[in-house]
TORKE-262572 format. One record per residue (C-alpha): x, y, z. Coordinates in steps of 0.001 Angstrom, whole numbers, padded with zeros to 6 digits, always signed. Layout:
BEGIN
XYZ
...
//
This chain:
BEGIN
-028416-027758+022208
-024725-027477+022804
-022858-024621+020297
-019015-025228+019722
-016763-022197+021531
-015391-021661+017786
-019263-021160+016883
-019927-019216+019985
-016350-016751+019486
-017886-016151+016225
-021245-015241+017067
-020107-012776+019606
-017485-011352+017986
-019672-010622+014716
-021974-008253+016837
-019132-007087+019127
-016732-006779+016294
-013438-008698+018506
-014077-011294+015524
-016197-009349+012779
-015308-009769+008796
-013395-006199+008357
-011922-006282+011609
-008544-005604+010449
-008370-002111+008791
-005290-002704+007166
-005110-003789+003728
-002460-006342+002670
-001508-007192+005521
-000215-010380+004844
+001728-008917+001848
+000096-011436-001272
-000615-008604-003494
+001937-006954-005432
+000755-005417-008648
+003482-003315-009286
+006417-005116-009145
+005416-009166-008906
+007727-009768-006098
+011033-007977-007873
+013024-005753-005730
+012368-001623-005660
+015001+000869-004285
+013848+003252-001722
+015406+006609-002389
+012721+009291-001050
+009472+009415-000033
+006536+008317-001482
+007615+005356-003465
+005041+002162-003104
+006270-001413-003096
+003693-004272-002118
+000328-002595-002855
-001090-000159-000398
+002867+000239+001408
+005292+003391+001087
+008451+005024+001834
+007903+008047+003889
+009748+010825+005347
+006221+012307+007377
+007939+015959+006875
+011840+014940+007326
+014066+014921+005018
+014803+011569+003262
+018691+011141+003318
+021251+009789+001037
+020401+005836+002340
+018505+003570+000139
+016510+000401+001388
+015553-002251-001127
+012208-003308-000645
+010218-006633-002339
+007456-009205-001633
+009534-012394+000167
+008476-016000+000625
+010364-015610+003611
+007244-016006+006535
+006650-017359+009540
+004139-020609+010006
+000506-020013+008543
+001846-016855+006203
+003835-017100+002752
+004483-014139+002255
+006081-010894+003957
+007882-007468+003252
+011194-007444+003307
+013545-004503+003454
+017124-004313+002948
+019869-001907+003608
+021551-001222-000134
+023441+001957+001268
+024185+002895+004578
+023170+006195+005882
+025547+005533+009244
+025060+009806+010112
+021881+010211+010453
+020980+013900+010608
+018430+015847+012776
+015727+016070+010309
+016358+012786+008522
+013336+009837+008451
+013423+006065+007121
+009864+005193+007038
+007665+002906+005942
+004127+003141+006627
+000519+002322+005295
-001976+004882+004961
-005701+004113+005879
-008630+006189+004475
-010501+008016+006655
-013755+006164+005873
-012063+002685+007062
-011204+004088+010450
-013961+006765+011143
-016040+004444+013671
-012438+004816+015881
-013747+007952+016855
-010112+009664+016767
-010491+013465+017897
-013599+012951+019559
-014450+012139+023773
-015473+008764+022092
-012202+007408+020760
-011326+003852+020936
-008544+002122+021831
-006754-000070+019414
-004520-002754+018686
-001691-003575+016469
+000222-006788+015970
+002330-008239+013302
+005009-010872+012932
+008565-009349+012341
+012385-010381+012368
+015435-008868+011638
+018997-009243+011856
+019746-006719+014098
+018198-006518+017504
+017364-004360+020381
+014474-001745+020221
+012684-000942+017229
+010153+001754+016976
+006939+003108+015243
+003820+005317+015607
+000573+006181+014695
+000408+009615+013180
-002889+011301+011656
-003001+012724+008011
-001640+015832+008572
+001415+015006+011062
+000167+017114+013532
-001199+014059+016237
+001475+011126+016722
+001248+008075+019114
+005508+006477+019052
+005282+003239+020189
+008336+000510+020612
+008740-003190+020307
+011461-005209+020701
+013618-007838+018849
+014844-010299+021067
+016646-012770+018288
+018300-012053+015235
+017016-013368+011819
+013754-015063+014012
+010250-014356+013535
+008238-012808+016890
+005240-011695+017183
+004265-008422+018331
+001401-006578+020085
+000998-002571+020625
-002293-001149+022302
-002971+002343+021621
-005352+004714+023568
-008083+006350+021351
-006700+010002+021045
-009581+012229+021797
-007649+015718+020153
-006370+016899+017168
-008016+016481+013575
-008506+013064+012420
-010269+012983+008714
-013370+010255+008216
-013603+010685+004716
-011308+009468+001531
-008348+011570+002774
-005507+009874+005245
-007011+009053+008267
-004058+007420+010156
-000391+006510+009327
+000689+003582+010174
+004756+004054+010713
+007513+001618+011005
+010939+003273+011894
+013985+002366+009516
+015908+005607+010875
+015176+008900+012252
+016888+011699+013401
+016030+013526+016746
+013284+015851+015321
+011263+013636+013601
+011429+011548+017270
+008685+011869+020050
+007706+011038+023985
+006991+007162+023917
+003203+005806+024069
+002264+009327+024402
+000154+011407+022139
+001806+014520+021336
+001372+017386+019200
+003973+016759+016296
+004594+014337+013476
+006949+011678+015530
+007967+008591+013305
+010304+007318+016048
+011438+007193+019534
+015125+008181+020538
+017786+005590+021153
+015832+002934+018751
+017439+000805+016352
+018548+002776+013241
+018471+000031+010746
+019324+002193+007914
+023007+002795+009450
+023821-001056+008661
+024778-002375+005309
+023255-005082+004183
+020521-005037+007664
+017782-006567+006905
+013935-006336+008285
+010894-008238+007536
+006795-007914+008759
+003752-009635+007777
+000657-010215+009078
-000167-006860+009883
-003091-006116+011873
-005163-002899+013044
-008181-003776+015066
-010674-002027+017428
-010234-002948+021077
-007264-003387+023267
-006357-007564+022488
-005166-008415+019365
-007716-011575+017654
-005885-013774+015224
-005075-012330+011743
-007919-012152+009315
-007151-013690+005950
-009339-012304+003324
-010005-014618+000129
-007442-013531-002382
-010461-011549-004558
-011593-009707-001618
-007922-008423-000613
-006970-007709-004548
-010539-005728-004985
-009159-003649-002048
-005779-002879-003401
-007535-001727-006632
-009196+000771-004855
-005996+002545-005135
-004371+001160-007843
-005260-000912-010599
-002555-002561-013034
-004152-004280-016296
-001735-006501-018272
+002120-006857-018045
+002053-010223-015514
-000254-012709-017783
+003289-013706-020041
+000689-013056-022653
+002199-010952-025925
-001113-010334-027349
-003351-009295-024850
-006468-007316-025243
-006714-004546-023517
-010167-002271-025038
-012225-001829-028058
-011857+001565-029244
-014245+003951-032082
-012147+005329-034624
-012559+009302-035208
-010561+011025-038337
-008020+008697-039518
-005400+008415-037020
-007093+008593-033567
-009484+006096-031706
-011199+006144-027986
-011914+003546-025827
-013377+003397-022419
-011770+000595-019987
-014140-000754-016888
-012336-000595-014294
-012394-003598-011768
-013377-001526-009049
-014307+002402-008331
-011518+003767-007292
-010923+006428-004204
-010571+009271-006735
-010413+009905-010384
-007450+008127-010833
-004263+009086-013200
-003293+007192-015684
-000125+005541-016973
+001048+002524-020067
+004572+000862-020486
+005050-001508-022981
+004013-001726-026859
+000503-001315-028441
-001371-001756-031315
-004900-001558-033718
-006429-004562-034750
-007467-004972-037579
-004942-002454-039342
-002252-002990-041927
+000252-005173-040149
-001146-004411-036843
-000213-000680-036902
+001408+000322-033990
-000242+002606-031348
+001960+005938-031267
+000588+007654-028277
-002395+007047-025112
-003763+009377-023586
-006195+010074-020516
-009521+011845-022071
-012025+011418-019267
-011810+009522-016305
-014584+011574-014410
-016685+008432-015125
-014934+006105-012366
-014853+003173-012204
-015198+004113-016537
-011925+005429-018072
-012028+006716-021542
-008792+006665-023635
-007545+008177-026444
-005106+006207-028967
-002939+007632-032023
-002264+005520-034558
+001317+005423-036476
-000681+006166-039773
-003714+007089-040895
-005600+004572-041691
-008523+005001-039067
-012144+004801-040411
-014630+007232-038521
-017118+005185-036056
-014927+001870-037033
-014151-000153-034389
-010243-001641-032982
-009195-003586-030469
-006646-002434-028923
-003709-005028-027769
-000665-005714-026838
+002648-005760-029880
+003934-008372-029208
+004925-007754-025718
+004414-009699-022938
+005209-006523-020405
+002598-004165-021990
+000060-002922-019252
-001881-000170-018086
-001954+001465-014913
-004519+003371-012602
-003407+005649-009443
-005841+007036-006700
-003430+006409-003928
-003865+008363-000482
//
């Protein structure tokens, strides 16, 4: 019996893991998830600020500066993509001081990267490619730092043509020092350089004792108004050649994004949406529990935008106030609701649902 090569790649690569279902630790890589913001733009002014689910502005211990990028979900992509991150200078931050860091960078959990072995005589070497362009060119940087900024690996790539899409490759050398975690905490940082000043910068494709973001004499995009940058197809995989990018079916790569946050409501263009059932107790305040569509990496926080109300009630009475009572329970949430006026019955039940408002949504947060 003769077995394709396609058959055959797959077969060996499921046990040897060059072609395995999870190879690629990063989530979202090809940027089709955006809970948050549905593709609208979101000024960068400090660290800390997510985008496209499961990607952040970071400063890794520097200093953010007075430059802003503007960051959205693009249909700008290269063939076999449709979507990307794209970043865009809104003000310049042409002085960039010592301390000063531009980043953007994915964090993985330590339980999607402890077979790596980081910290230990064991640790593998790994691979990262992506597709990127820009309109400025020369040598870009980035690195691999662990969760507390103490290990760093900078690494550089270059752009060779302005506003074109290349694709890039970086292999990285297990490091077998410093304290990498293997649990739900940050295992590794993965950092792409907007602008950094000289002492957030490191020794090039060497691992190092400090938090580098950067490399010196790279490409400071942040200095350029109106610069532009754009990645997708992000990859992390075991081994030292990068395998073509694994697309996840759009449920699988959504149920991973809601492992860190979860947004119910505000995208469906639906005024009335449901939301929970709640129990009335006393006559002004109800709780509901909400599944959640996934357990979460933590108890997550909890936030609403948008206009509620009780149904039944006299003329749909509006909802005055939610509040987080429980969310020990995850992936169960419990919720408390005030109503305008009391006309609550004890052990009655409400649905609880949007007023009229087509942006009305809650939101869960167990980011890393």
């Amino acid at each position: 019996m003769t077995i394709s090569r396609e058959l055959a790649e797959f077969a060996t690569g499921y046990g040897a893991g060059s072609f395995a279902v999870g190879r690629n630790r990063i989530i979202n890589g090809d940027m089709r998830i955006d809970q948050r913001n549905d593709g609208a733009a979101v000024n960068l002014t400090g660290s800390g600020i997510y985008f496209i689910d499961r990607y952040s502005s970071r400063n890794n211990g520097g200093t953010w500066g007075p430059g802003v990028l503007s960051a959205q979900r693009s249909s700008t992509a290269p063939a076999g993509f449709e979507n990307s991150l794209a970043l865009t200078v809104s003000t310049a931050d042409s002085s960039i001081t010592s301390g000063d860091a531009y980043i953007v960078s994915q964090l993985i959990e330590g339980y999607n990267i402890s077979d790596f072995g980081y910290g230990t005589a064991d640790a593998k070497t790994v691979t990262v490619s992506f597709w990127v362009r820009a309109s400025l060119t020369g040598t870009f940087a980035g690195s691999f730092t662990n969760g507390s900024n103490t290990r760093s690996y900078p690494f550089n790539y270059a752009i060779s043509s302005a506003d074109t899409w290349e694709y890039k490759t970086i292999t990285i050398p297990g490091d077998t020092t410093g304290t990498w975690n293997t649990d739900k905490a940050v295992g590794i940082r993965l950092n792409f350089d907007m602008g950094t000043g000289s002492d957030r910068q490191g020794t090039l494709n060497t691992w190092q004792a400090t938090g580098a973001c950067s490399t010196p004499s790279a490409v400071q995009l942040i200095g350029t108004l109106n610069a532009t940058w754009y990645i997708t197809g992000v990859q992390l995989e075991a081994g030292s050649v990068a395998t073509s990018f694994e697309r996840r079916m759009y449920g699988q790569e959504l149920a991973l994004c809601q492992r860190y946050y979860t947004r119910l409501g505000g995208n469906t263009g639906n005024g009335y949406q449901g939301f929970c059932t709640a129990a009335g107790y006393g006559t002004s305040n109800a709780r509901g529990v909400i599944h959640l569509p996934v357990s979460m990496r933590t108890a997550p926080t909890f936030a609403h935008a948008g206009n509620f109300e009780f149904l039944p009630g006299p003329g749909g009475t509006s909802v005055s106030s939610i509040g987080l009572a429980d969310s020990g329970g995850n992936p169960n949430v419990a919720l408390d609701f005030t109503s305008t006026s009391a006309f609550l019955v004890s052990a009655g039940g409400y649905e609880i649902r949007a007023a009229n408002d087509s942006s009305a949504h809650f939101s869960f947060t167990a980011e890393l």
